[in-house]
C-alpha positions in Angstrom: 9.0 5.5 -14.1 5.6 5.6 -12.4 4.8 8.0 -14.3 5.2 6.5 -17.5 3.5 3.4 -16.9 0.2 5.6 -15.0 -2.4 5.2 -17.9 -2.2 1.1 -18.1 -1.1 0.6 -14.6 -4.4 -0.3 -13.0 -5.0 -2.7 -16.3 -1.8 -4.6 -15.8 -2.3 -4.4 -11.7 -5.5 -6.6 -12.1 -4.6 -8.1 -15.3 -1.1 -9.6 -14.1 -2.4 -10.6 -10.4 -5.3 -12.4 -12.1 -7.5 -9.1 -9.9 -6.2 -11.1 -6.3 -4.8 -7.1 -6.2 -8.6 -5.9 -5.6 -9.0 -8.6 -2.8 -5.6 -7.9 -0.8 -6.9 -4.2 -0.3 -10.4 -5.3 0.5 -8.9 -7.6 2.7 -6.9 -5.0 4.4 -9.5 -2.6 4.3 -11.7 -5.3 6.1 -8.1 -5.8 9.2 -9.0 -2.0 10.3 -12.0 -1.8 10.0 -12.6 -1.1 13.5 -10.8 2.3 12.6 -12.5 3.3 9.6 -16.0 3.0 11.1 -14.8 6.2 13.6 -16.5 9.1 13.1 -13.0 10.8 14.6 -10.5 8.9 12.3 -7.9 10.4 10.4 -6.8 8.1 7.8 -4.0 8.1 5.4 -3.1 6.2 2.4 0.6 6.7 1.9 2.2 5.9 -1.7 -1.4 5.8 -2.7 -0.6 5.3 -6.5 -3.9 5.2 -8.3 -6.1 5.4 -5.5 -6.9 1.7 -5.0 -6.3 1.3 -1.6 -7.5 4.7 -0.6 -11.0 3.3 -2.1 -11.0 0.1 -0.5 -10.4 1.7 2.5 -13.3 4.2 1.9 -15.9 1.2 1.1 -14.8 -0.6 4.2 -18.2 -1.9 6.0 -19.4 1.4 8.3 -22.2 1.2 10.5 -23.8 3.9 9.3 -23.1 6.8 6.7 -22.1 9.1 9.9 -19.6 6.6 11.2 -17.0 6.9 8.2 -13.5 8.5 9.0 -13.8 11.9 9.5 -10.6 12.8 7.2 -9.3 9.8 4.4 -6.3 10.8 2.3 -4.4 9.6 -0.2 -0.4 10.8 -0.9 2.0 10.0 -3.6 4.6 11.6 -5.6 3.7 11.0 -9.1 1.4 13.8 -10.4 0.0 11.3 -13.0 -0.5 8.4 -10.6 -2.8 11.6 -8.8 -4.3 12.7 -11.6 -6.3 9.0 -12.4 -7.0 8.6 -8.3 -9.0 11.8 -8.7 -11.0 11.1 -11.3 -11.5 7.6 -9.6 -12.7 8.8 -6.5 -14.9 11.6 -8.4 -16.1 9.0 -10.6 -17.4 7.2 -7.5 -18.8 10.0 -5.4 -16.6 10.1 -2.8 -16.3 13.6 -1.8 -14.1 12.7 1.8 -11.5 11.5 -0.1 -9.0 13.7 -0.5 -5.7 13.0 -3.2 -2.6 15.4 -2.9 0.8 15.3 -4.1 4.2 14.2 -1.2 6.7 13.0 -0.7 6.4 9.7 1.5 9.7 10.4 3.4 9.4 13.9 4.1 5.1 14.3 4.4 3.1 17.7 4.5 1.7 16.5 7.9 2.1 17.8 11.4 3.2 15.4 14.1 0.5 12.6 15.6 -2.0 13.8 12.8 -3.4 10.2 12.2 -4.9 7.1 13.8 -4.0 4.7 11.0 -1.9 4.9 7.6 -1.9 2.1 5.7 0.3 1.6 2.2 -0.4 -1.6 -0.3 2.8 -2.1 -2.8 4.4 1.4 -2.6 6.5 1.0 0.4 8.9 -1.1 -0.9 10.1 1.3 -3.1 11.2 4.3 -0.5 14.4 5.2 -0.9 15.2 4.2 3.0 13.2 1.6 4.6 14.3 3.4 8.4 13.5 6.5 7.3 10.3 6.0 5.9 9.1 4.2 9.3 10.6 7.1 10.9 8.5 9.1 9.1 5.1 7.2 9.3 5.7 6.8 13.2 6.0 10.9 13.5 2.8 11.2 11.8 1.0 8.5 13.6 -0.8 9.6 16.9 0.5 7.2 19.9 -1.5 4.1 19.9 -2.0 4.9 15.9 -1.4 1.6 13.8 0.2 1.2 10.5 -0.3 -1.5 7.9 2.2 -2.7 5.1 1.1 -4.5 2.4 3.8 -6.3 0.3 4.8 -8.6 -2.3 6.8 -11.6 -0.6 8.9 -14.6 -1.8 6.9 -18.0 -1.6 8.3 -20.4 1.1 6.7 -23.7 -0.8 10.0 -24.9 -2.6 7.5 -25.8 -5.6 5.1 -23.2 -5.5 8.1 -20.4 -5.3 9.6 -22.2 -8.3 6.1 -21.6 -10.3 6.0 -18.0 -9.0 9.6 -16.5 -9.8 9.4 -18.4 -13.3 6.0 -16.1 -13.6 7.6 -13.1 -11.8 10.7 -13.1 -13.4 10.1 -13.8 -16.6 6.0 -14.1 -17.9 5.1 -10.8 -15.7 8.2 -8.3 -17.4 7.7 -9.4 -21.1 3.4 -8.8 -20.5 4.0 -5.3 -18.8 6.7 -4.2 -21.5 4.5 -5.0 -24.2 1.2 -3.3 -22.0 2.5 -0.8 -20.8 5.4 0.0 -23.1 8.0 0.3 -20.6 9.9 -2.7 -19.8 12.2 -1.0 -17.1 9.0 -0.6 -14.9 7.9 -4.4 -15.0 11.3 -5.6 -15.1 12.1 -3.5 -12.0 8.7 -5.1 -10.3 10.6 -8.5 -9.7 14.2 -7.2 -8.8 12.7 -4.9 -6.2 10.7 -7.7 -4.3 13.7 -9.7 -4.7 15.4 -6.9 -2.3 13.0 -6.2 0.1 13.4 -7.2 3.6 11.8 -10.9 4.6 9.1 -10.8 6.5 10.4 -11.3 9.7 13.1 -8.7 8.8 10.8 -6.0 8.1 8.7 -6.9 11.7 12.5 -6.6 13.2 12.9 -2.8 11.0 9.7 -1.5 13.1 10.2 -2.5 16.0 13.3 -0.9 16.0 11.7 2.1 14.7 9.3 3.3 17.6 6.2 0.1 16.6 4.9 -2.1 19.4 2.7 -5.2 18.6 4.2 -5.8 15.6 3.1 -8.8 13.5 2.9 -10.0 10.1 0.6 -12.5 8.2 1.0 -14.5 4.6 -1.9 -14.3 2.1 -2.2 -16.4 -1.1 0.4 -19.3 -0.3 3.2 -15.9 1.0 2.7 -14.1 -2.9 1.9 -11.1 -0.1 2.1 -10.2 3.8 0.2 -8.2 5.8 2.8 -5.9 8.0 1.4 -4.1 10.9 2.4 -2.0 13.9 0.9 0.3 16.4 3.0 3.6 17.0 5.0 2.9 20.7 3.2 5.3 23.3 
Protein backbone atom coordinates (compact mmCIF):
# COMPACT_ATOMS: atom_id res chain seq x y z
CA UNK A 1 0.00 0.00 0.00
CA UNK A 2 2.89 2.46 0.67
CA UNK A 3 4.12 1.70 -2.13
CA UNK A 4 1.39 2.66 -4.29
CA UNK A 5 0.65 5.85 -2.84
CA UNK A 6 4.95 6.82 -2.78
CA UNK A 7 4.87 9.35 -5.79
CA UNK A 8 2.04 11.83 -4.25
CA UNK A 9 2.63 10.91 -0.67
CA UNK A 10 4.75 13.88 0.33
CA UNK A 11 2.03 16.25 -1.74
CA UNK A 12 -0.88 14.92 0.23
CA UNK A 13 1.44 14.78 3.70
CA UNK A 14 1.73 18.62 3.44
CA UNK A 15 -1.25 19.22 1.48
CA UNK A 16 -3.81 17.36 3.94
CA UNK A 17 -2.02 18.65 7.30
CA UNK A 18 -2.21 22.09 5.94
CA UNK A 19 2.29 21.53 6.05
CA UNK A 20 1.79 21.42 10.30
CA UNK A 21 3.68 17.86 9.11
CA UNK A 22 7.01 19.95 8.22
CA UNK A 23 6.76 21.68 11.74
CA UNK A 24 6.04 18.35 13.96
CA UNK A 25 9.49 16.99 12.58
CA UNK A 26 11.26 20.33 12.97
CA UNK A 27 9.92 20.38 16.24
CA UNK A 28 11.17 16.97 17.08
CA UNK A 29 14.26 17.48 15.40
CA UNK A 30 14.62 20.76 17.62
CA UNK A 31 13.53 17.99 21.44
CA UNK A 32 17.11 16.13 20.58
CA UNK A 33 18.90 18.32 19.61
CA UNK A 34 21.32 17.96 22.25
CA UNK A 35 22.03 14.57 20.46
CA UNK A 36 22.32 15.50 16.98
CA UNK A 37 24.94 18.24 17.64
CA UNK A 38 27.42 15.11 18.82
CA UNK A 39 30.19 14.56 16.85
CA UNK A 40 29.86 10.69 18.23
CA UNK A 41 26.09 10.19 17.53
CA UNK A 42 24.55 7.44 15.82
CA UNK A 43 21.18 8.29 14.73
CA UNK A 44 18.44 6.41 13.19
CA UNK A 45 15.29 7.18 11.53
CA UNK A 46 13.14 4.11 11.78
CA UNK A 47 10.09 3.74 9.22
CA UNK A 48 11.68 6.70 7.59
CA UNK A 49 9.11 6.72 4.64
CA UNK A 50 10.22 9.57 2.30
CA UNK A 51 12.95 10.78 4.21
CA UNK A 52 11.26 13.74 5.98
CA UNK A 53 12.20 13.18 9.38
CA UNK A 54 15.66 11.85 8.55
CA UNK A 55 16.07 15.62 7.04
CA UNK A 56 14.75 17.43 9.75
CA UNK A 57 16.77 15.69 11.84
CA UNK A 58 19.91 16.37 9.70
CA UNK A 59 19.09 20.32 9.61
CA UNK A 60 18.69 20.31 13.38
CA UNK A 61 20.66 23.57 14.68
CA UNK A 62 24.60 22.19 15.11
CA UNK A 63 27.19 24.23 16.58
CA UNK A 64 29.35 23.86 13.97
CA UNK A 65 29.67 21.72 10.69
CA UNK A 66 32.06 19.23 12.74
CA UNK A 67 29.48 18.78 15.49
CA UNK A 68 26.73 16.85 13.33
CA UNK A 69 26.08 13.10 14.14
CA UNK A 70 28.69 11.13 13.06
CA UNK A 71 26.35 8.28 11.37
CA UNK A 72 22.27 9.47 10.49
CA UNK A 73 20.18 6.83 8.85
CA UNK A 74 17.07 6.35 7.55
CA UNK A 75 15.17 2.55 7.39
CA UNK A 76 11.97 1.52 5.82
CA UNK A 77 10.54 -1.30 3.95
CA UNK A 78 9.10 0.08 0.95
CA UNK A 79 11.71 0.26 -1.83
CA UNK A 80 9.72 3.19 -3.43
CA UNK A 81 9.16 5.14 -0.25
CA UNK A 82 13.51 4.72 -0.46
CA UNK A 83 13.87 5.44 -3.79
CA UNK A 84 12.26 9.45 -3.41
CA UNK A 85 14.29 9.82 0.22
CA UNK A 86 17.46 9.34 -1.87
CA UNK A 87 16.98 11.61 -4.29
CA UNK A 88 15.72 13.98 -1.45
CA UNK A 89 18.71 13.83 0.47
CA UNK A 90 21.01 13.90 -2.82
CA UNK A 91 18.99 16.78 -4.02
CA UNK A 92 20.03 18.60 -0.79
CA UNK A 93 23.67 17.65 -0.43
CA UNK A 94 23.55 15.60 2.37
CA UNK A 95 26.18 13.06 1.81
CA UNK A 96 25.96 11.59 5.91
CA UNK A 97 22.68 10.53 5.24
CA UNK A 98 22.38 7.29 4.57
CA UNK A 99 18.77 5.46 3.23
CA UNK A 100 18.58 1.52 3.26
CA UNK A 101 15.93 -0.86 2.92
CA UNK A 102 14.50 -3.04 6.71
CA UNK A 103 12.44 -4.31 8.25
CA UNK A 104 11.40 -2.20 11.45
CA UNK A 105 10.79 -5.35 13.57
CA UNK A 106 13.60 -7.49 12.65
CA UNK A 107 16.55 -4.40 11.85
CA UNK A 108 20.09 -5.05 10.03
CA UNK A 109 21.66 -3.58 13.22
CA UNK A 110 23.90 -5.01 15.90
CA UNK A 111 22.90 -4.66 19.49
CA UNK A 112 23.36 -0.99 21.35
CA UNK A 113 24.34 0.52 17.84
CA UNK A 114 22.57 3.90 18.47
CA UNK A 115 22.15 6.87 20.89
CA UNK A 116 18.85 7.96 19.60
CA UNK A 117 16.09 6.66 16.96
CA UNK A 118 13.39 8.61 16.45
CA UNK A 119 10.16 7.56 14.08
CA UNK A 120 7.27 10.33 12.99
CA UNK A 121 3.94 8.45 11.66
CA UNK A 122 5.36 4.99 10.79
CA UNK A 123 5.21 3.36 14.05
CA UNK A 124 1.74 2.97 14.34
CA UNK A 125 1.63 0.75 11.71
CA UNK A 126 4.12 -2.25 12.97
CA UNK A 127 2.58 -5.25 12.94
CA UNK A 128 3.28 -5.59 17.04
CA UNK A 129 3.48 -2.64 19.06
CA UNK A 130 5.75 -4.95 21.88
CA UNK A 131 7.76 -6.19 19.50
CA UNK A 132 8.67 -3.33 17.70
CA UNK A 133 9.77 -1.59 21.23
CA UNK A 134 11.56 -4.72 21.79
CA UNK A 135 13.27 -4.21 18.84
CA UNK A 136 14.18 -0.46 19.12
CA UNK A 137 15.36 -0.99 22.82
CA UNK A 138 18.02 -3.88 21.42
CA UNK A 139 19.33 -1.45 19.11
CA UNK A 140 19.52 1.50 21.42
CA UNK A 141 22.78 1.85 23.49
CA UNK A 142 21.80 2.02 27.43
CA UNK A 143 20.94 5.58 28.25
CA UNK A 144 19.97 5.83 24.22
CA UNK A 145 16.48 7.63 23.89
CA UNK A 146 13.78 7.03 21.52
CA UNK A 147 11.10 9.35 20.22
CA UNK A 148 7.54 8.48 18.83
CA UNK A 149 5.74 10.80 16.91
CA UNK A 150 2.03 10.03 16.42
CA UNK A 151 -1.32 11.02 15.26
CA UNK A 152 -3.68 11.12 18.48
CA UNK A 153 -7.48 11.54 19.09
CA UNK A 154 -8.34 15.26 20.25
CA UNK A 155 -9.61 15.45 23.94
CA UNK A 156 -11.63 18.95 23.28
CA UNK A 157 -15.23 17.34 22.87
CA UNK A 158 -15.76 20.14 20.08
CA UNK A 159 -12.50 20.31 18.47
CA UNK A 160 -12.41 16.28 18.23
CA UNK A 161 -15.87 16.50 16.65
CA UNK A 162 -14.27 19.00 13.86
CA UNK A 163 -11.22 16.67 13.50
CA UNK A 164 -12.83 13.09 12.97
CA UNK A 165 -15.52 14.79 10.66
CA UNK A 166 -12.07 15.97 8.65
CA UNK A 167 -10.27 12.69 9.39
CA UNK A 168 -12.85 10.44 8.65
CA UNK A 169 -14.44 11.66 5.92
CA UNK A 170 -12.82 15.10 4.00
CA UNK A 171 -9.05 13.51 4.42
CA UNK A 172 -10.01 9.69 2.58
CA UNK A 173 -12.16 11.22 -0.35
CA UNK A 174 -8.93 14.06 -1.02
CA UNK A 175 -6.20 11.20 -0.89
CA UNK A 176 -8.37 8.72 -3.06
CA UNK A 177 -8.80 11.15 -5.60
CA UNK A 178 -4.66 12.41 -5.18
CA UNK A 179 -3.25 9.70 -4.85
CA UNK A 180 -5.55 7.19 -6.47
CA UNK A 181 -5.79 4.74 -3.80
CA UNK A 182 -8.51 5.15 -1.44
CA UNK A 183 -7.52 2.03 0.69
CA UNK A 184 -4.38 4.03 1.76
CA UNK A 185 -6.21 7.19 3.00
CA UNK A 186 -9.12 5.41 4.24
CA UNK A 187 -6.81 3.14 6.20
CA UNK A 188 -5.02 6.59 7.61
CA UNK A 189 -8.12 7.20 9.97
CA UNK A 190 -8.99 3.50 11.06
CA UNK A 191 -5.41 2.94 12.03
CA UNK A 192 -5.13 6.11 14.46
CA UNK A 193 -8.49 5.05 15.60
CA UNK A 194 -6.62 1.78 16.94
CA UNK A 195 -3.50 2.93 18.24
CA UNK A 196 -2.82 2.88 21.86
CA UNK A 197 -3.87 6.37 23.86
CA UNK A 198 -1.26 8.15 24.92
CA UNK A 199 -0.92 7.18 28.25
CA UNK A 200 -1.32 3.54 26.99
CA UNK A 201 1.53 3.65 24.75
CA UNK A 202 3.82 5.50 27.84
CA UNK A 203 2.48 2.20 29.83
CA UNK A 204 3.75 -0.24 26.43
CA UNK A 205 7.43 1.23 27.03
CA UNK A 206 7.83 1.08 30.12
CA UNK A 207 6.96 -2.27 30.15
CA UNK A 208 9.36 -2.86 27.44
CA UNK A 209 12.88 -2.03 28.96
CA UNK A 210 12.18 2.51 28.68
CA UNK A 211 12.81 4.65 31.76
CA UNK A 212 11.75 8.32 31.83
CA UNK A 213 9.06 7.91 29.79
CA UNK A 214 6.79 10.82 28.96
CA UNK A 215 4.57 12.06 26.36
CA UNK A 216 3.41 15.63 25.23
CA UNK A 217 0.26 16.93 22.96
CA UNK A 218 1.04 19.28 20.02
CA UNK A 219 -1.68 21.23 17.98
CA UNK A 220 -4.73 20.94 20.47
CA UNK A 221 -3.61 16.51 20.83
CA UNK A 222 -3.86 16.16 16.55
CA UNK A 223 -0.16 14.58 17.60
CA UNK A 224 2.04 13.46 20.69
CA UNK A 225 5.36 13.46 21.22
CA UNK A 226 6.40 9.82 22.85
CA UNK A 227 9.79 9.41 24.33
CA UNK A 228 11.83 7.02 26.37
CA UNK A 229 15.39 6.44 27.24
CA UNK A 230 16.56 2.68 26.88
CA UNK A 231 16.64 1.21 30.89
CA UNK A 232 20.44 0.80 31.80
Amino acid sequence: MFSCIAPRYDLLNHLLSLRFDVMWRKRLARRFAHILRRPDARVLDVCCGTGDLALALSDAPMDSPSSAPALLVGADFAHPMLVRAREKAAGSGRRRLQFMEADALSLPFADATFDFVATAFGFRNLANYSAGLTELRRILKPGGWLAILEFAEPRGALFRNLFQFYFRRVLPAIGAVVSGNAQAYSYLPESVARFPAPHELAELMDRNAFDEVAFESWTAGIVTLHKGRARV
